[in-house]
Every structure is written in structure tokens, then in C-alpha cells.
PyMOL commands that place a pseudoatom at each C-alpha (Angstrom):
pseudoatom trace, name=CA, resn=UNK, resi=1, chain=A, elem=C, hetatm=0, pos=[94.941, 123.592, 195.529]
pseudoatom trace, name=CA, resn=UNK, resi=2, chain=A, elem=C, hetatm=0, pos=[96.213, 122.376, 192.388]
pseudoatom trace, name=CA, resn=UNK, resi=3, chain=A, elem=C, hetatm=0, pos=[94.606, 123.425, 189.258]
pseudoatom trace, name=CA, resn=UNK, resi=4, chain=A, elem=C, hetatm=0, pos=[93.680, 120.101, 187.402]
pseudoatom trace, name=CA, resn=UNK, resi=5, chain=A, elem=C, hetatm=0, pos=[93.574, 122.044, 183.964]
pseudoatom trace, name=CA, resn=UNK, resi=6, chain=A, elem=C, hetatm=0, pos=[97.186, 122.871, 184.015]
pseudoatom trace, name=CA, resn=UNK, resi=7, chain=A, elem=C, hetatm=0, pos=[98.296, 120.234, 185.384]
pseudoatom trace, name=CA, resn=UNK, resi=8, chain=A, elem=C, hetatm=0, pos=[96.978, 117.371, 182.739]
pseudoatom trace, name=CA, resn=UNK, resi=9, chain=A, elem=C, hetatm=0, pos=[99.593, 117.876, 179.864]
pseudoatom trace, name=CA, resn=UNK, resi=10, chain=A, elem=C, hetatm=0, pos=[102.139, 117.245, 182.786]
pseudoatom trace, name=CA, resn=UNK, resi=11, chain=A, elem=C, hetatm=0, pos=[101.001, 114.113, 183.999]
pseudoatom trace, name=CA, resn=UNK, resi=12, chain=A, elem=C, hetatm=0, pos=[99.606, 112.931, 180.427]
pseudoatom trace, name=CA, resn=UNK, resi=13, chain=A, elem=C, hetatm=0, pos=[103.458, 113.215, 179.122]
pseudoatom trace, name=CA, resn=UNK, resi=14, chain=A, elem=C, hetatm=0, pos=[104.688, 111.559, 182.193]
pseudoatom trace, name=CA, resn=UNK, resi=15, chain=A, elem=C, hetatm=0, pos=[102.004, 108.281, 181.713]
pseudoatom trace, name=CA, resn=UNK, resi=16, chain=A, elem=C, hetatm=0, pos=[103.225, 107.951, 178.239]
pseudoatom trace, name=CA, resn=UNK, resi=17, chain=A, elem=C, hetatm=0, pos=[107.026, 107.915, 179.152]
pseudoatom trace, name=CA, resn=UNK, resi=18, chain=A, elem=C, hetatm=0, pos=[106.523, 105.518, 182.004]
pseudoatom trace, name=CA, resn=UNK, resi=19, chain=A, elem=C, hetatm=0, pos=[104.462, 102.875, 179.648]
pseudoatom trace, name=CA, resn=UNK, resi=20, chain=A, elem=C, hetatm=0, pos=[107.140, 103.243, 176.410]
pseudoatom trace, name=CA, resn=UNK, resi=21, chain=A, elem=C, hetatm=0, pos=[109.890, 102.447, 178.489]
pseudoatom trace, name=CA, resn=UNK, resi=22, chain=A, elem=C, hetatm=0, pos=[108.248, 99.392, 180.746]
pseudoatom trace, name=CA, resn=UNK, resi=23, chain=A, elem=C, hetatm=0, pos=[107.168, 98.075, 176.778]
pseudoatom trace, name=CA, resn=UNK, resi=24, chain=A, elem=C, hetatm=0, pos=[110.773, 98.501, 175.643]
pseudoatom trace, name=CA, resn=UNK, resi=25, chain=A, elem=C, hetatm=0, pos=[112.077, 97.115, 179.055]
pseudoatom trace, name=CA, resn=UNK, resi=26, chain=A, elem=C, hetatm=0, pos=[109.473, 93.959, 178.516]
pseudoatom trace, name=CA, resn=UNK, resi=27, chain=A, elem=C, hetatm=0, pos=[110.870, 93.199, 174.852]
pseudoatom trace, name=CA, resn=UNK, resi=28, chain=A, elem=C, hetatm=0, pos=[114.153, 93.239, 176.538]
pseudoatom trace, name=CA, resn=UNK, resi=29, chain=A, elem=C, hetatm=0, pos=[114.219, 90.940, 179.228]
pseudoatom trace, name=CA, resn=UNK, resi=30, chain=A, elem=C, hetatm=0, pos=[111.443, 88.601, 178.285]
pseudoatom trace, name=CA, resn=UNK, resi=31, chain=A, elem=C, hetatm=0, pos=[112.299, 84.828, 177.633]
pseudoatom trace, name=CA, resn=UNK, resi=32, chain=A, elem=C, hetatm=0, pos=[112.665, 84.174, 173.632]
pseudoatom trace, name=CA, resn=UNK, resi=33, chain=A, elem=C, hetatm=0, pos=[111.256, 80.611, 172.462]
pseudoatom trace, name=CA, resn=UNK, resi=34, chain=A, elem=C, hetatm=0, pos=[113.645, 79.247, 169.370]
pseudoatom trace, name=CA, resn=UNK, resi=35, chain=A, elem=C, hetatm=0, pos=[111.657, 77.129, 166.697]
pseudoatom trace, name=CA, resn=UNK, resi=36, chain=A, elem=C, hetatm=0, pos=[113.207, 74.029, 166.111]
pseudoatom trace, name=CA, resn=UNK, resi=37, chain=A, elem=C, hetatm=0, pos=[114.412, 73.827, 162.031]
pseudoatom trace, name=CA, resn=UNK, resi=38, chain=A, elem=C, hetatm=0, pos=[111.570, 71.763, 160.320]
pseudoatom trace, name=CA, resn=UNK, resi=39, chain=A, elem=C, hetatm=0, pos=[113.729, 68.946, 157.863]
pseudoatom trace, name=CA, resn=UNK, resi=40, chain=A, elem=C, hetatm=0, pos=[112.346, 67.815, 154.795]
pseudoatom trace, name=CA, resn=UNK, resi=41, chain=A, elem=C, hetatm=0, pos=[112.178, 64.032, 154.476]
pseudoatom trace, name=CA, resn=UNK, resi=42, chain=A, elem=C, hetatm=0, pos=[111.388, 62.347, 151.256]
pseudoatom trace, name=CA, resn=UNK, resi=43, chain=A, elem=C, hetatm=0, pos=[109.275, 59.650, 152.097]
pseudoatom trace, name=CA, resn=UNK, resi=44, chain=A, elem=C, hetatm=0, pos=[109.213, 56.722, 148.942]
pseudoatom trace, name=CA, resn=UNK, resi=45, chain=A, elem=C, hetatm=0, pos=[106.883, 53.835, 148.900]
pseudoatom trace, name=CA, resn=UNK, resi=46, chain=A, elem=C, hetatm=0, pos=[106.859, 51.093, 146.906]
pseudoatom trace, name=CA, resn=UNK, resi=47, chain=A, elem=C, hetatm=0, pos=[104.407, 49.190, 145.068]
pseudoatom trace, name=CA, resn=UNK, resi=48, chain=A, elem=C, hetatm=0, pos=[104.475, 45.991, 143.655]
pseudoatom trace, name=CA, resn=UNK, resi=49, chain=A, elem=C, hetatm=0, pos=[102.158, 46.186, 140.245]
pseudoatom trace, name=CA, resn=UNK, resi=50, chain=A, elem=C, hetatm=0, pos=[100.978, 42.300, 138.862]
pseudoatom trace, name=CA, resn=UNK, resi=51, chain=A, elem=C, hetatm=0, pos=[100.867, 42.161, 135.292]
pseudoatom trace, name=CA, resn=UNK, resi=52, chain=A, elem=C, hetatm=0, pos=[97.759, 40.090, 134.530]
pseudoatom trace, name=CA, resn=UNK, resi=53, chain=A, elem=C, hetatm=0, pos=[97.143, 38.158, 131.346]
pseudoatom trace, name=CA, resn=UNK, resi=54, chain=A, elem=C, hetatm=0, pos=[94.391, 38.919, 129.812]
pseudoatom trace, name=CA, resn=UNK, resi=55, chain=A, elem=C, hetatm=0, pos=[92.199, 35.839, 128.789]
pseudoatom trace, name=CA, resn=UNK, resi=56, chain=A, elem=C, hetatm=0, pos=[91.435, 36.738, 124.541]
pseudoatom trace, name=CA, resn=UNK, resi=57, chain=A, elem=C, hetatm=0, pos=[88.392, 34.461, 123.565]
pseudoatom trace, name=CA, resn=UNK, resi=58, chain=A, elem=C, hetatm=0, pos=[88.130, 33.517, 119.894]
pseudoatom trace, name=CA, resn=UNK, resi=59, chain=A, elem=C, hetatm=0, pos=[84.871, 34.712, 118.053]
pseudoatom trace, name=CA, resn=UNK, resi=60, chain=A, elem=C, hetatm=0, pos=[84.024, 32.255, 116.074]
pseudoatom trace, name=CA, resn=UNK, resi=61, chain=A, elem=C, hetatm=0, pos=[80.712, 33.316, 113.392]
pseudoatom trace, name=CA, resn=UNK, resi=62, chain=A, elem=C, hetatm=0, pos=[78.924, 29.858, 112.549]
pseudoatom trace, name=CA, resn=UNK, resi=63, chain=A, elem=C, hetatm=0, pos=[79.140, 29.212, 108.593]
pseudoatom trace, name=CA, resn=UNK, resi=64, chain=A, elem=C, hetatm=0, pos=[76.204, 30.199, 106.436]
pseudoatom trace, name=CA, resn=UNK, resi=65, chain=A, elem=C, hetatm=0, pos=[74.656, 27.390, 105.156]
pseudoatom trace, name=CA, resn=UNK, resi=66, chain=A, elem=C, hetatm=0, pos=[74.948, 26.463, 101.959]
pseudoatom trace, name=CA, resn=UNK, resi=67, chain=A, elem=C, hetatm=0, pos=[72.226, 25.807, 99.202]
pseudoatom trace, name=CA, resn=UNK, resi=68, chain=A, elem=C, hetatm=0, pos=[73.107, 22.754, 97.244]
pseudoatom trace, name=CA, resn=UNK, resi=69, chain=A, elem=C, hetatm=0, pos=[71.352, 23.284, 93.913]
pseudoatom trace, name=CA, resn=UNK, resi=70, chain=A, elem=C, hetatm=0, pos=[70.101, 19.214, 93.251]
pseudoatom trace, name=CA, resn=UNK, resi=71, chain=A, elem=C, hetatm=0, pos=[70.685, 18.490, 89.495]
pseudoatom trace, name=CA, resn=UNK, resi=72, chain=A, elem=C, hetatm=0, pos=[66.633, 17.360, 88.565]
pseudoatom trace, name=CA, resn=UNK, resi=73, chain=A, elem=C, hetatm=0, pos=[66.567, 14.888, 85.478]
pseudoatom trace, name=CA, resn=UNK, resi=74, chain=A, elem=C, hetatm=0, pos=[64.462, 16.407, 82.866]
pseudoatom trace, name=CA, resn=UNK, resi=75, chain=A, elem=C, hetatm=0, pos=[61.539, 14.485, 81.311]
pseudoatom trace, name=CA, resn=UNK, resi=76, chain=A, elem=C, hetatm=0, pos=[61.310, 15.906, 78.194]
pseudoatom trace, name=CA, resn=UNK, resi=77, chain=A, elem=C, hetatm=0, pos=[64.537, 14.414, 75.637]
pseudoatom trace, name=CA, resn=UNK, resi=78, chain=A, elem=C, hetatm=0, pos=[67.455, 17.364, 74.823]
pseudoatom trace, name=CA, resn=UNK, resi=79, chain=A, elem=C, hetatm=0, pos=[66.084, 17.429, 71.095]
pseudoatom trace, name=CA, resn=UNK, resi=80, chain=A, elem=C, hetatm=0, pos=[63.085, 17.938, 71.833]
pseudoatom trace, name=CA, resn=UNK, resi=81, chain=A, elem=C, hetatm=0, pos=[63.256, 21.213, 73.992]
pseudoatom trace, name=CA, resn=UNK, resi=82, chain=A, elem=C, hetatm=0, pos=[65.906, 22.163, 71.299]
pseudoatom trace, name=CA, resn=UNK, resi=83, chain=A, elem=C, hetatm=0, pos=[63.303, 22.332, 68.526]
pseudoatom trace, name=CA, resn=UNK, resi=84, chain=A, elem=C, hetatm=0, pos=[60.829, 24.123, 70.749]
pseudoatom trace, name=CA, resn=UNK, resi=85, chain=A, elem=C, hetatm=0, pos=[63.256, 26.957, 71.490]
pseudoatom trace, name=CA, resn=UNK, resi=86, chain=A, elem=C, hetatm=0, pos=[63.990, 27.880, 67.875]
pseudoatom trace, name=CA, resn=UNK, resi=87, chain=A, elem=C, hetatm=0, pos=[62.431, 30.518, 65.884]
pseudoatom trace, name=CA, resn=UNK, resi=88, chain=A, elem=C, hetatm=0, pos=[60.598, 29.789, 62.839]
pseudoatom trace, name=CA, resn=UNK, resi=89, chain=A, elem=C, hetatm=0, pos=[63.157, 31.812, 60.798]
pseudoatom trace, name=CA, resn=UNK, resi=90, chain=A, elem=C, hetatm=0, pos=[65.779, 30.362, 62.605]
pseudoatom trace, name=CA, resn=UNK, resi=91, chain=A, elem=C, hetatm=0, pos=[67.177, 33.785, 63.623]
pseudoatom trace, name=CA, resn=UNK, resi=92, chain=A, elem=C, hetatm=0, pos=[67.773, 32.927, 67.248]
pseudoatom trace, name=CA, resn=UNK, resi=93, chain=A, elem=C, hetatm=0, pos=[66.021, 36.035, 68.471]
pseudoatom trace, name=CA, resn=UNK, resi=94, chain=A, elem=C, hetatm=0, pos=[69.198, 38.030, 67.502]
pseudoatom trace, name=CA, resn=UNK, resi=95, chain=A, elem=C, hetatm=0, pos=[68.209, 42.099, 67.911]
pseudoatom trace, name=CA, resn=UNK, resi=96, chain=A, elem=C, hetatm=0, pos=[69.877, 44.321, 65.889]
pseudoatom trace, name=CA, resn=UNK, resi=97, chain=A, elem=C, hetatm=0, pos=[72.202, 47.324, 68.093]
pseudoatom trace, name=CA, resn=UNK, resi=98, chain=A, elem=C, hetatm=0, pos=[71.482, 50.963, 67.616]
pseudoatom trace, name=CA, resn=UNK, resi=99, chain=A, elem=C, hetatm=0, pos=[74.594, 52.917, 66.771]
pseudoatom trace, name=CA, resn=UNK, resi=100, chain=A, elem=C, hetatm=0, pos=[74.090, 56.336, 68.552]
pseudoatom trace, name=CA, resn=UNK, resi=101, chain=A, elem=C, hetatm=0, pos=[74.922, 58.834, 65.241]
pseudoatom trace, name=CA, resn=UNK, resi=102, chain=A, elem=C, hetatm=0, pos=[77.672, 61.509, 65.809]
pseudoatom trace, name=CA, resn=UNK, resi=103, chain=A, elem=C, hetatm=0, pos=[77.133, 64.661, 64.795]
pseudoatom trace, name=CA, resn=UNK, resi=104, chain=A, elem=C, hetatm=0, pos=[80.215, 66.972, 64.561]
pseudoatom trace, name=CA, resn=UNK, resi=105, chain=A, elem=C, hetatm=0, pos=[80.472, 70.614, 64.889]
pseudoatom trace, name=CA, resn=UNK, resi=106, chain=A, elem=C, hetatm=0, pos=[83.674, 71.324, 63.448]
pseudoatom trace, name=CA, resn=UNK, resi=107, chain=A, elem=C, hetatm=0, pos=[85.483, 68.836, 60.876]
pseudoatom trace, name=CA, resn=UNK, resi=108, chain=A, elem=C, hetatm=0, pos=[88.025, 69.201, 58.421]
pseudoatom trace, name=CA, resn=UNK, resi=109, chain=A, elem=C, hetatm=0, pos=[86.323, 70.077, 55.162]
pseudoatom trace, name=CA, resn=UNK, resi=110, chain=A, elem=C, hetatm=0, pos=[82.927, 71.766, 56.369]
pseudoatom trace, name=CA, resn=UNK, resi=111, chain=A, elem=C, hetatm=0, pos=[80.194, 71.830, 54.372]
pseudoatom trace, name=CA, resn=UNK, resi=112, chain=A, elem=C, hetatm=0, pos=[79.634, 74.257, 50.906]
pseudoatom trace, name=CA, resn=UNK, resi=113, chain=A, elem=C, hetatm=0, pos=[76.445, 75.605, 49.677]
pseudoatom trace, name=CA, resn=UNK, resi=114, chain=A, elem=C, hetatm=0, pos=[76.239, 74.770, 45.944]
pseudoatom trace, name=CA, resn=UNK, resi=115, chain=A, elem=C, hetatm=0, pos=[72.898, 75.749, 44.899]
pseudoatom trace, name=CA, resn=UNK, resi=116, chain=A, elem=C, hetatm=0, pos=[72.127, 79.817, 46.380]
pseudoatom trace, name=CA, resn=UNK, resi=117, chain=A, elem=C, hetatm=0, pos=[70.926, 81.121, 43.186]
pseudoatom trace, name=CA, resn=UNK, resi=118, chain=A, elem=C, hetatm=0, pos=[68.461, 78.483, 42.686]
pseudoatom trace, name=CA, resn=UNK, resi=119, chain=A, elem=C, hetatm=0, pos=[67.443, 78.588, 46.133]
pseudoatom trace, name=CA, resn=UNK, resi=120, chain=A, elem=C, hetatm=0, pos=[67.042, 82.390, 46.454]
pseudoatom trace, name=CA, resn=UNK, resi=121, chain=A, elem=C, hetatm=0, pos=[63.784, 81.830, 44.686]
pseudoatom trace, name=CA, resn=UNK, resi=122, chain=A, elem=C, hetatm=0, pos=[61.930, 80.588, 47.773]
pseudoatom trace, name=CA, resn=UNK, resi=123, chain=A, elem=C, hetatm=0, pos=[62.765, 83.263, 49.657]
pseudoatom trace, name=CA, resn=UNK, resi=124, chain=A, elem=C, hetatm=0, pos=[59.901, 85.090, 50.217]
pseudoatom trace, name=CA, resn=UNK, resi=125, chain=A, elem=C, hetatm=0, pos=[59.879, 88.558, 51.840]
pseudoatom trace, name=CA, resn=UNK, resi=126, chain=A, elem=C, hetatm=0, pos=[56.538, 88.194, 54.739]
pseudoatom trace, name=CA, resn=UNK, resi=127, chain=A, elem=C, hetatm=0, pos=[54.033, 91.207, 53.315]
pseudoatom trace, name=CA, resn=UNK, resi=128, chain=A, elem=C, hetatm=0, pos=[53.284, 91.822, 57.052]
pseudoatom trace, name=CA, resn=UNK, resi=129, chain=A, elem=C, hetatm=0, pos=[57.182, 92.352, 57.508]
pseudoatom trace, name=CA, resn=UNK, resi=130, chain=A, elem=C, hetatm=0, pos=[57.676, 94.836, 54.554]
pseudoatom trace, name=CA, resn=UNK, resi=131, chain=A, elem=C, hetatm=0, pos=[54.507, 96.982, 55.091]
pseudoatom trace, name=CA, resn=UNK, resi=132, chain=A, elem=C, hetatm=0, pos=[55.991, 97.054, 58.702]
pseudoatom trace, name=CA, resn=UNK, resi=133, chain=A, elem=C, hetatm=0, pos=[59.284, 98.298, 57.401]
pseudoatom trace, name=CA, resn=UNK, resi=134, chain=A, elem=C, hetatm=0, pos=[60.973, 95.222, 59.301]
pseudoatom trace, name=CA, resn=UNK, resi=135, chain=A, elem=C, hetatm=0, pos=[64.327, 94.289, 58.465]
pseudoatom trace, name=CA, resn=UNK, resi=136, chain=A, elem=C, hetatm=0, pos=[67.154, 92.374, 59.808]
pseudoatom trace, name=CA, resn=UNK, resi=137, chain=A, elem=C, hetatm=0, pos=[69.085, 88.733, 60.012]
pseudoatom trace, name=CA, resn=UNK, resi=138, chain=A, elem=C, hetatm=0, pos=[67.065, 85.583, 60.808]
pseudoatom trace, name=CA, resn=UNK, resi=139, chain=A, elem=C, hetatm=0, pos=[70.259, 83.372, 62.353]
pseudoatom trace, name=CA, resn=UNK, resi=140, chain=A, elem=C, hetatm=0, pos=[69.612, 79.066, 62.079]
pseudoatom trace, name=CA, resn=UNK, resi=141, chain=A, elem=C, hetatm=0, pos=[71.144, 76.220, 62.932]
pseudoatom trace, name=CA, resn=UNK, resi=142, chain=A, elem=C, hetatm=0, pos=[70.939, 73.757, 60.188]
pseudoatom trace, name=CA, resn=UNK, resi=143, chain=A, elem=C, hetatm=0, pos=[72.148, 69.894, 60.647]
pseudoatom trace, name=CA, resn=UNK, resi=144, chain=A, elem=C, hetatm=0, pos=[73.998, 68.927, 57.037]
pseudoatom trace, name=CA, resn=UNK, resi=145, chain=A, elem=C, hetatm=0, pos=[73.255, 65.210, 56.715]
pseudoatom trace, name=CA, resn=UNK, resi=146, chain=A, elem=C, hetatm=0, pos=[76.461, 62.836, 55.001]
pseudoatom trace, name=CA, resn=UNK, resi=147, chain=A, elem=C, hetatm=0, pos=[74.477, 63.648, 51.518]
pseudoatom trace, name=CA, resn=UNK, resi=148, chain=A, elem=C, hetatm=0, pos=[74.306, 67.524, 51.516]
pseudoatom trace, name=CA, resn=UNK, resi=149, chain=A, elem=C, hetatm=0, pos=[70.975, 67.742, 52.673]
pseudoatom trace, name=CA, resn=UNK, resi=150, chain=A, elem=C, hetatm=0, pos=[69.551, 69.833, 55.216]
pseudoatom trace, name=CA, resn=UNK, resi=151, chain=A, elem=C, hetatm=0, pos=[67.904, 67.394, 58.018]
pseudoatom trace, name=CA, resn=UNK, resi=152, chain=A, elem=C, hetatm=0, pos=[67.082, 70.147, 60.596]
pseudoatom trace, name=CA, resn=UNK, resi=153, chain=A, elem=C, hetatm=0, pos=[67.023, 73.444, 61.109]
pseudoatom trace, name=CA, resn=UNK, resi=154, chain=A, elem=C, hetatm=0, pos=[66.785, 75.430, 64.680]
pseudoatom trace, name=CA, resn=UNK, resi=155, chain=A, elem=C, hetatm=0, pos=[66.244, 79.060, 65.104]
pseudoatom trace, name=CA, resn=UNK, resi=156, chain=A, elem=C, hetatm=0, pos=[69.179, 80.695, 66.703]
pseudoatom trace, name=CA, resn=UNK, resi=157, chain=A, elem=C, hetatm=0, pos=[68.119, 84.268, 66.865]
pseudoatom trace, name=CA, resn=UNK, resi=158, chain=A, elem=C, hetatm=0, pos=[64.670, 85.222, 65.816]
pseudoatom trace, name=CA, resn=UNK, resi=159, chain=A, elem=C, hetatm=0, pos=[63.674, 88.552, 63.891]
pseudoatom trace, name=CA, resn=UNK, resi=160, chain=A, elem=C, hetatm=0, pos=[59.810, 88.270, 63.472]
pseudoatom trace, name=CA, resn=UNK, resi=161, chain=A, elem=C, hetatm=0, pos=[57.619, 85.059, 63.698]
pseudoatom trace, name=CA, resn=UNK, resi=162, chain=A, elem=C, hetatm=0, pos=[56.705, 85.803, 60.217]
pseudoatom trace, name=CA, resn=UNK, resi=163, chain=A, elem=C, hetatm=0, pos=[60.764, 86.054, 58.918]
pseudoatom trace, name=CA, resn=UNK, resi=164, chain=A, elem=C, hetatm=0, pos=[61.377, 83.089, 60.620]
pseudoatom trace, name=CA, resn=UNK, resi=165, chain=A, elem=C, hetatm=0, pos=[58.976, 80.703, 59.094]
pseudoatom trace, name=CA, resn=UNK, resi=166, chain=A, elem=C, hetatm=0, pos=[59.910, 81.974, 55.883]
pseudoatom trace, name=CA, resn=UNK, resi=167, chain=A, elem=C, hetatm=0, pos=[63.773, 81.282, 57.098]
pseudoatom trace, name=CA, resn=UNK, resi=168, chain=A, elem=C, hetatm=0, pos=[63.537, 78.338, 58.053]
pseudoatom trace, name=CA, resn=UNK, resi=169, chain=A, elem=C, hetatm=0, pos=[61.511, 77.206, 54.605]
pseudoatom trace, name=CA, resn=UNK, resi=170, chain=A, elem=C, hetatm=0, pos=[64.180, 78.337, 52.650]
pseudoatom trace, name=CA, resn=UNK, resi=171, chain=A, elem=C, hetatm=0, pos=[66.711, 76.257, 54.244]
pseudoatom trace, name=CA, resn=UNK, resi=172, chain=A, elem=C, hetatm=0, pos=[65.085, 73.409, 53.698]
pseudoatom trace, name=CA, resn=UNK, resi=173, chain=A, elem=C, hetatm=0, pos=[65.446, 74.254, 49.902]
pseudoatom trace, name=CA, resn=UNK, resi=174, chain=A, elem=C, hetatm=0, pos=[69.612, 74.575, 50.157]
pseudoatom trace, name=CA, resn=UNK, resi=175, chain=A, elem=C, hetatm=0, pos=[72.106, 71.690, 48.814]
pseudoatom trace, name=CA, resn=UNK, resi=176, chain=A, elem=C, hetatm=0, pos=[75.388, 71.592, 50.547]
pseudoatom trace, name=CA, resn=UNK, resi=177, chain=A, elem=C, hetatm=0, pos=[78.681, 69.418, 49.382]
pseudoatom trace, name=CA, resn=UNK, resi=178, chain=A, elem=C, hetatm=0, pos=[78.882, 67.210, 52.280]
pseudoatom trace, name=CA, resn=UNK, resi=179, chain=A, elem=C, hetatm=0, pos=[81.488, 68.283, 55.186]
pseudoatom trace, name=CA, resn=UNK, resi=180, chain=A, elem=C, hetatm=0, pos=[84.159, 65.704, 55.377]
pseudoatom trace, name=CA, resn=UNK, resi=181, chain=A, elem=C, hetatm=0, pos=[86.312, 64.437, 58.546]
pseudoatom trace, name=CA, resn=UNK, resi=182, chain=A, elem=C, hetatm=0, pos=[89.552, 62.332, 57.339]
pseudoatom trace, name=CA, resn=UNK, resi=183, chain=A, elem=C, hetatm=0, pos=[87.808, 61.972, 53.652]
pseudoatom trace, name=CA, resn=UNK, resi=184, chain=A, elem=C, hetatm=0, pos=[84.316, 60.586, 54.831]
pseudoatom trace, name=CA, resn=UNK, resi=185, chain=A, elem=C, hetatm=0, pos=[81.399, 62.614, 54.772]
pseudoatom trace, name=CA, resn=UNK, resi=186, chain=A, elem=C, hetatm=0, pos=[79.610, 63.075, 58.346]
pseudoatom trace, name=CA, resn=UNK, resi=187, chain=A, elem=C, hetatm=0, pos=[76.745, 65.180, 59.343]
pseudoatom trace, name=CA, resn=UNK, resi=188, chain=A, elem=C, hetatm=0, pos=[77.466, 68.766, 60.553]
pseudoatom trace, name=CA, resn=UNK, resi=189, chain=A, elem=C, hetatm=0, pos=[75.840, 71.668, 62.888]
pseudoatom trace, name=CA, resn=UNK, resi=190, chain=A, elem=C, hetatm=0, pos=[76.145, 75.071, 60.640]
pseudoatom trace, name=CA, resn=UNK, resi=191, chain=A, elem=C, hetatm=0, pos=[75.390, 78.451, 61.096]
pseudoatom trace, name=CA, resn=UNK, resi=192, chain=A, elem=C, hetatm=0, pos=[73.555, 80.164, 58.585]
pseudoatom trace, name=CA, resn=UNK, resi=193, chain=A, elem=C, hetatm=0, pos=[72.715, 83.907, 58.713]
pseudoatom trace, name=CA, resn=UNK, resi=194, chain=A, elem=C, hetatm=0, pos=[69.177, 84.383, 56.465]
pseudoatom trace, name=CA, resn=UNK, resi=195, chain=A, elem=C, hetatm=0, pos=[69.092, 88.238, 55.479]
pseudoatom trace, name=CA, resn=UNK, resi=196, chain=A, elem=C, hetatm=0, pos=[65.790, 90.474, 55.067]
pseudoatom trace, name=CA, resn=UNK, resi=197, chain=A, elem=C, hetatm=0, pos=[66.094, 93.576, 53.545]
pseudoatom trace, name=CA, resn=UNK, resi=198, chain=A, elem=C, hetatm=0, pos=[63.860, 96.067, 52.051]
pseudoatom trace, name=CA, resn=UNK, resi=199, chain=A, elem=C, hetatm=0, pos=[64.900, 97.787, 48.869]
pseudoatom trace, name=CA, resn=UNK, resi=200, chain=A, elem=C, hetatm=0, pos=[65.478, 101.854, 48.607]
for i in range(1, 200): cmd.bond("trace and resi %d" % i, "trace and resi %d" % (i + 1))
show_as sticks, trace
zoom trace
């Protein structure tokens, strides 16, 4: 009796043999199909392209129309609507031009005080101020008019409400020589420092 167990390996080599060679034997002898080369054709076509003309129609914009002003005859004789349209005074209605004024801030000559010593009298040292022990430089702006004369006065930097009324009142008491551009007096911006101080 043969012993199935032992015998397996056996027969299991034997069935693998027998099917690698009748695969190798069927590679061998089998019919082989050849593919035909594929060519490459370049295929052109042609086309026939129309060049049409295109049709350009003309815009034209209709004219505005016109007002014709009618010359109308006038009833009244030239003479008469003469006399009518002149002033009493026969000035025409003529309006006399404003010339803006230039005021300069620099010019050639500026403008001198020339009367301090009189002017140091209306300086008056505020009571409030001195009790307060307040002391310090009131600075202005003054505008020097063509004559010398102070026309305006702005407060620059203040020091106390009081100091600064009193500042400004004495400025309005200075005489300057008039600052000059190219020999002709002209009004001019100056700084003026107006000093309180309280004696030791």
C-alpha cells in the first residue's frame, strides 16, 4: 500500500516539472503574429479664405441750428438814450480799484525806534503782577506803518493777561523811523520783546 504522506513531495515536484517545461515548450513552437510598421502621413488641406470688404457707412450729425439774432430798429432816437444813460456828474459810473497793501517782513533798512525814553513812561508795571512776584518778557508783533507809526500790534507770547494789556498799550505809544525797501518807506511786521521786571 503506498503511503500517500510520503509520497506527495514526489509527485508535487514531478507536476511542477512537467507544467514548466510544456509552458517553455508552448512559447517555443507557438505561431508569432508580426505587427505591420504603422507610417506617419502628413495629411494638408487647403482652404481658400475670401477677403470681404467691409461696407464703412458715413455718420453724418445734422447741423445745430443756428439763431439768427434779427437787428430790431429802435424807437427811441440815439441821442436820446445817450442822455438817459449819463450820470449827473458825468462820471460814467467809473469805480475806483482797491490796491491790496503789501506788507513786508524783511526790507532793506528796517525800522528804528526813536523815541524809548519818552515812551518808557507808559509803561506801567500791573500791581496784581508785582504783589504776585511775576516777571518775565511780553513778546508782540507790531505792524510799522510808511510814517513810523505803530498800526497794530499782536501778542506773540503772552506772560500774564494783566502784562499784556499793559504791553500792548505801550506800543502803541512808540515812534519808529520808517523801514525802507529800495529808498521808499513801506509798512513792516517787527518783533518787539516788552520786559517786566521787579526791582531787588
Amino acid at each position: 500500500m503506498i503511503n500517500l504522506k510520503e509520497s506527495f513531495p514526489l509527485h508535487f515536484r514531478i507536476g511542477l516539472l512537467t507544467t514548466i517545461v510544456l509552458f517553455i515548450l508552448a512559447f517555443q513552437f507557438a505561431p508569432v503574429k508580426k505587427t505591420g510598421e504603422i507610417k506617419k502621413r502628413r495629411v494638408t488641406h487647403e482652404f481658400k479664405v475670401e477677403r470681404i470688404a467691409q461696407k464703412v457707412k458715413k455718420i453724418v450729425q445734422p447741423l445745430e441750428r443756428q439763431r439768427v439774432k434779427v437787428p430790431v430798429e429802435s424807437k427811441t432816437p440815439d441821442s436820446e438814450t445817450m442822455e438817459k444813460n449819463i450820470p449827473e456828474d458825468g462820471s460814467f459810473g467809473d469805480k475806483e480799484i482797491e490796491v491790496k497793501r503789501i506788507v513786508f517782513t524783511i526790507v532793506e533798512e528796517m525800522p528804528e525806534v526813536l523815541n524809548m525814553e519818552e515812551a518808557r513812561k507808559y509803561l506801567e508795571y500791573p500791581e496784581i503782577c508785582r504783589k504776585a512776584g511775576i516777571e518775565g518778557t511780553v513778546f508782540l508783533k507790531l505792524l510799522v506803518n510808511e510814517f513810523g507809526e505803530v498800526e497794530q500790534v499782536e501778542i506773540l507770547k503772552s506772560l500774564h493777561e494783566a502784562c499784556d494789556v499793559a504791553a500792548v498799550r505801550f506800543a502803541y505809544h512808540l515812534r519808529f523811523r520808517p523801514g525802507k525797501q529800495r529808498d521808499i518807506p513801506v509798512p513792516v511786521y517787527v518783533s518787539f520783546p516788552v520786559v517786566f521786571r521787579l526791582s531787588e
